[in-house]
Residue, then its C-alpha position, 0 to 999 in steps of 0.5 A: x778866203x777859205x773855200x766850203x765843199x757843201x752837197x745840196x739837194x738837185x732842186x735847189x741847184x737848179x733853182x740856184x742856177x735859174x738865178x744866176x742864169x737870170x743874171x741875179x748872181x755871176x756864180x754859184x760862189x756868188x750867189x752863196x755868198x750873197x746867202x750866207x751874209x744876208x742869213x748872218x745879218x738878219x739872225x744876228x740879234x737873234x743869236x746875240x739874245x740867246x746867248x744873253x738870255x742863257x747868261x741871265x738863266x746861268x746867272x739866275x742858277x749860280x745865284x741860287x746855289 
């Protein structure tokens, strides 16, 4: 497993440290890796039609030349 150094803003560690004092999460590691899945899961289809609308934009161009 790779180990990410991230800087981030005070507000947002102390609201990150008021989940995990809260019992939500066992740690800072814990609760960022809880984020960055739930971001991945939830933008997946996004990122999967961009990058097939792009092919369909770069199809339709090629076509055309």
């Amino acid at each position: 497993m790779k180990t990410i150094t991230v800087p981030i803003p005070d507000n947002i560690e102390k609201a990150a440290r008021n989940y995990i004092n809260a019992g939500f999460f066992k740690s800072e590691s814990d609760l960022l890796m809880a984020a960055t899945v739930d971001f991945i899961h939830r933008n997946r289809i996004e990122l999967v039609e961009k990058y097939a609308l792009e092919d369909i934009e770069w199809a339709k161009r090629k076509a055309k030349r």
